[in-house]
C-alpha positions in Angstrom: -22.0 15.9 82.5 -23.3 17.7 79.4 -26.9 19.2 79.1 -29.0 19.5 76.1 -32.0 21.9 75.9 -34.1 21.2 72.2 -36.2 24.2 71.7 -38.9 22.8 68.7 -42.6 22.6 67.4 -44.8 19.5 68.6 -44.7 17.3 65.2 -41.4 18.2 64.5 -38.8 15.6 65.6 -37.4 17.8 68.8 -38.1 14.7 70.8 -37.1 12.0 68.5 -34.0 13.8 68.3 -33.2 14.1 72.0 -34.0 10.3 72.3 -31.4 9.2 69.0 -29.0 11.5 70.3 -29.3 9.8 74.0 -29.2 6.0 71.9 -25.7 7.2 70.1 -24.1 8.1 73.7 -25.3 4.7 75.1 -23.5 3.1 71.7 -20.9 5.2 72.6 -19.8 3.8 76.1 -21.8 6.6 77.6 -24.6 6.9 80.0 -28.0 9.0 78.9 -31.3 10.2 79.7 -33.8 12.0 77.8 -37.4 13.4 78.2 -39.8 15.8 77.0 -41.8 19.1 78.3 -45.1 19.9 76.4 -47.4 23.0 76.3 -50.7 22.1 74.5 -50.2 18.8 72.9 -50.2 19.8 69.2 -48.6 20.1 66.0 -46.9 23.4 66.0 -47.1 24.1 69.9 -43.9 24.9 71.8 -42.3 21.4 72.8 -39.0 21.2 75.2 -36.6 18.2 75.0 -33.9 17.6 76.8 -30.9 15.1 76.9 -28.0 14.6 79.2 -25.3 12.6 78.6 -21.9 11.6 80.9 -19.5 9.3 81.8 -20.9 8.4 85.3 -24.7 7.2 86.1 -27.3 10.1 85.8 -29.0 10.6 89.1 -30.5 13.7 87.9 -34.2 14.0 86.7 -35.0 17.7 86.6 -35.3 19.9 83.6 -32.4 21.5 82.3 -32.4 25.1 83.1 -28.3 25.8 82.5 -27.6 23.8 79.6 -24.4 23.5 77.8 -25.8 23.2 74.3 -29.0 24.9 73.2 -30.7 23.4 69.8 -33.1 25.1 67.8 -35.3 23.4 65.2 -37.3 26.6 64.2 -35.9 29.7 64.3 -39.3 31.3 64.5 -39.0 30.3 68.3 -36.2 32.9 68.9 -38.9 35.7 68.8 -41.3 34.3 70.5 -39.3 32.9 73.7 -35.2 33.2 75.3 -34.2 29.7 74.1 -30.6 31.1 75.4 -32.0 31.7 78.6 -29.7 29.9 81.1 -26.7 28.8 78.8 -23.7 28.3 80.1 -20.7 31.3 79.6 -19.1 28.9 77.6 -22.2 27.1 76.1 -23.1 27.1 72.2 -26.2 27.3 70.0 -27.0 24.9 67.6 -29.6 26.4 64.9 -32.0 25.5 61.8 -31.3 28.9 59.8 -30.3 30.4 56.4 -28.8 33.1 58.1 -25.1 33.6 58.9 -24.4 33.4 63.0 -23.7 37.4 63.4 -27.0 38.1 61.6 -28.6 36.6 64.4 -29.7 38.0 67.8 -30.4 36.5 71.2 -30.8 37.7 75.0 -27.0 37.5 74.5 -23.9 37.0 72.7 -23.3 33.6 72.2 -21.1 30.8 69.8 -23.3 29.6 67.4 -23.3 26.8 64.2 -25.7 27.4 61.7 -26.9 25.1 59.6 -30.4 24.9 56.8 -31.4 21.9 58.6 -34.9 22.5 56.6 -33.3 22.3 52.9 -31.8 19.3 53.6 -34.7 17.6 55.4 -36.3 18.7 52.1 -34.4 17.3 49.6 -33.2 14.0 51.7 -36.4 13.3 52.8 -38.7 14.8 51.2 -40.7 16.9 54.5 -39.2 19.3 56.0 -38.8 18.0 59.7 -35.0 19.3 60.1 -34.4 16.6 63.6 -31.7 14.3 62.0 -29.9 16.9 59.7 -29.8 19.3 63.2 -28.3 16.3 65.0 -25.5 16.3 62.5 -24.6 19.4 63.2 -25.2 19.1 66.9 -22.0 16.3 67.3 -19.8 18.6 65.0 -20.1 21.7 67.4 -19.7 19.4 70.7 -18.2 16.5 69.8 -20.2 14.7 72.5 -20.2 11.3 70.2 -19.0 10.4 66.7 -20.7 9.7 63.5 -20.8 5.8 63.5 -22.8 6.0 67.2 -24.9 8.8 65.7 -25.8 6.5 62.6 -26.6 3.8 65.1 -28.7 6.1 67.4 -30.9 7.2 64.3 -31.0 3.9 62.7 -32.9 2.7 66.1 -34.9 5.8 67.1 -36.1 6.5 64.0 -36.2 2.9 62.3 -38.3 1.8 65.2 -41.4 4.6 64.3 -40.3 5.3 60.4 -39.1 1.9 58.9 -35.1 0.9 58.3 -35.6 3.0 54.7 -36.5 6.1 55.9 -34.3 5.8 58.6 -31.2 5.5 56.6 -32.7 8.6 54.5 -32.2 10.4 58.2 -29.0 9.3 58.5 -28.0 10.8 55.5 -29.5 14.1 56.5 -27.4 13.9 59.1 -24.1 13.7 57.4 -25.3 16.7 55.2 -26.5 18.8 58.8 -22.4 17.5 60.0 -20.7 19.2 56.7 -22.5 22.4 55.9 -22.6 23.7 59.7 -20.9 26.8 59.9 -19.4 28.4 63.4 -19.2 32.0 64.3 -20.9 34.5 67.5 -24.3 35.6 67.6 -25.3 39.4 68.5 -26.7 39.9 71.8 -29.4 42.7 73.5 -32.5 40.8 72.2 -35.6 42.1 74.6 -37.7 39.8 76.2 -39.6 41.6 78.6 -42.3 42.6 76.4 -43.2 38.7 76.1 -43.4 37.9 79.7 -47.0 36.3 80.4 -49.8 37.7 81.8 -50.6 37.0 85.3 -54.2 38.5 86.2 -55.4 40.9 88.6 -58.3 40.0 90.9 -60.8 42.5 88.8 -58.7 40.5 85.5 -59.9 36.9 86.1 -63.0 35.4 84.4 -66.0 34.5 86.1 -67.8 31.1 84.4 -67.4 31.5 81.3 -64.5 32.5 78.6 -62.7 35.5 78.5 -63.4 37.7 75.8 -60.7 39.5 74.1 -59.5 42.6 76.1 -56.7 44.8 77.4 -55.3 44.2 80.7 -53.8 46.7 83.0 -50.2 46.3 81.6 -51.4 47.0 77.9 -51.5 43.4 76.6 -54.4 41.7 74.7 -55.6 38.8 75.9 -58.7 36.2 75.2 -59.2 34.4 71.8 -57.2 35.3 69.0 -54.9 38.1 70.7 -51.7 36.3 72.3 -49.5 36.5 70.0 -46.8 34.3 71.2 -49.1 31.0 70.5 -49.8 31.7 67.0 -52.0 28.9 66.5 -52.6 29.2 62.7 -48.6 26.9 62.1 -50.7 24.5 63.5 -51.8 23.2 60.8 -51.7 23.9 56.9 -55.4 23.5 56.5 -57.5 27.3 56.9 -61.0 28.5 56.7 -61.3 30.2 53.7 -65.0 32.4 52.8 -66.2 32.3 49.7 -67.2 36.4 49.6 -70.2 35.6 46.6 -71.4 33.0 49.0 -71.3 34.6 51.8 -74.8 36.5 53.4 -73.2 37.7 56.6 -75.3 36.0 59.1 -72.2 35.7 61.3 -72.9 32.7 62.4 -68.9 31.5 62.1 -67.9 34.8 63.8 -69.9 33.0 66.8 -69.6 29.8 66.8 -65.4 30.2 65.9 -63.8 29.1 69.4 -60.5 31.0 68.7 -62.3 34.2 67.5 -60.9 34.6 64.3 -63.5 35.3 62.3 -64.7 38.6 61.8 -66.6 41.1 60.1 -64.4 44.2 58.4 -65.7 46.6 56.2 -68.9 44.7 56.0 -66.8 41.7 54.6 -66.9 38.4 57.1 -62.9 37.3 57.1 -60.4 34.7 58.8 -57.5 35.9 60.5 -55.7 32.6 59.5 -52.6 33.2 61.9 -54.9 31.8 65.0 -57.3 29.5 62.5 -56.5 25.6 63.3 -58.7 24.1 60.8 -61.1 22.6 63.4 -63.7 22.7 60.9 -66.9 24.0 62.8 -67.0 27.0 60.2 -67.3 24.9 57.6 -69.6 22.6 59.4 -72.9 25.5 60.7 -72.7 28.2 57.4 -76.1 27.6 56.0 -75.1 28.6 52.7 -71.7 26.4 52.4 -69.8 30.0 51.7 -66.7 28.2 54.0 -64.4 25.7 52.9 -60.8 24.5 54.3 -58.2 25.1 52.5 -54.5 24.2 52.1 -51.8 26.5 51.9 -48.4 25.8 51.0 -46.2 28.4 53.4 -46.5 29.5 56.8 -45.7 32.7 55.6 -49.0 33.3 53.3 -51.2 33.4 56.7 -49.3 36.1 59.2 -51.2 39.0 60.7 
């Protein structure tokens, strides 16, 4: 039997792919399950998939802890979490990147095809949701089933939700993902421990009401806006955004915000728009309509 862990970002095809990629084995003579694991139900929150796929009927239903094949949709997620946590000695990764495998580090050394799953989503499709273009690359490294099942897996997933057109547009991506995915080893040594969650104390827990943002006894922030694993701003492209002439610093927002990430520096009232995820109530109580939401065009214009 092989197992499939999909490491991804709710909104971002990690599931869809798990269940085209189960479809193709079950064209392919094969038998296959698949299923999903959610944090917070959201765009942009950690989402596990998982597929297995054999010869013989499937009796089991757990999640996949030692998986053969690893996939990675986003390769923000390998800072943030040890997607090779568990893989088999003579596992492989599978990874959305621009980067060349031995410019890349994990928890450990480990084979590795690389392949700018995002680009091609981007010019194929026209978004940059990098599922069917990763799938591509996916049969190359293991072989697991061939093209022609793949094609008919993503023509039935994906047709069913996104229409026959757009589905043949993903199987396109696909054969691009198969072509340009290039093999070679991964560094190892990556540390992990610092991102280990926080489990509190006694004196640490809440009582009634939220928890303010604070340091805990092992030196880690915690409360609204201060875990920095959940960067909640890749939620969503939409941000609060204060108009300074506007603005009379009543601090109303820096209140009412439930992710505290408004705040007042050097007497100027700003967003930290790495936790903002556009819920709007800013926008909704400022008396003097200083806030508006705004759209930005990269991820990378809102970090810290």
């Amino acid at each position: 039997m092989h197992e499939i862990r999909f490491h991804g970002r709710g909104g971002t095809g990690a599931v869809m792919a798990s269940r085209a990629l189960a479809k193709a084995a079950f064209y392919a003579g094969k038998n296959a399950v698949s299923f999903p694991s959610f944090s917070a139900e959201r765009r942009g929150a950690l989402v596990l998939a998982f597929a297995r796929i054999n010869t013989k009927k499937i009796y089991r239903k757990s999640q996949i802890y030692e998986p053969d094949t690893i996939v990675v949709l986003d390769n923000s997620l390998i800072e943030l979490k040890d997607v090779a946590k568990g893989l088999k000695p003579d596992g492989i990764g599978i990874i959305n990147t621009t980067k060349k495998p031995e410019e890349i580090t994990f928890s450990k050394e480990i084979d590795l095809g690389v392949v700018d799953a995002t680009s091609i989503a981007k010019e194929t499709l026209g978004h940059p949701f990098a599922n069917s273009a990763i799938l591509g690359s996916l049969i190359r490294s293991t072989e697991l089933v061939g093209m022609e099942e793949l094609e008919k897996g993503i023509l039935s997933v994906f047709g069913a939700k996104l229409g026959e057109k757009q589905a043949k547009r993903n199987v396109e991506a696909a054969r691009i993902g198969y072509e340009e995915t290039q093999f070679g080893k991964s560094q190892g040594g990556r540390n992990y421990s610092k991102l280990q969650p926080w489990l509190p104390s006694v004196e640490e827990l809440p009582i009634g009401a939220i928890l303010p943002k604070t340091t805990v006894s092992t030196g880690q922030s915690i409360g609204p806006g201060s875990a920095t694993t959940r960067i909640t701003g890749t939620w969503s492209y939409i941000k609060a955004d204060i108009n300074q002439e506007l603005c009379i610093k009543c601090l109303k927002c820096v209140f009412h915000c439930p992710e505290g990430t408004i705040h007042k520096k050097d007497d100027v009232v700003i967003v930290n728009k790495s936790y903002c995820k556009a819920c709007g109530i800013c926008e909704s109580i400022c008396p003097v309509n200083a806030i508006t939401m705004i759209k930005i065009k990269e991820f990378s214009e809102i970090k810290p």
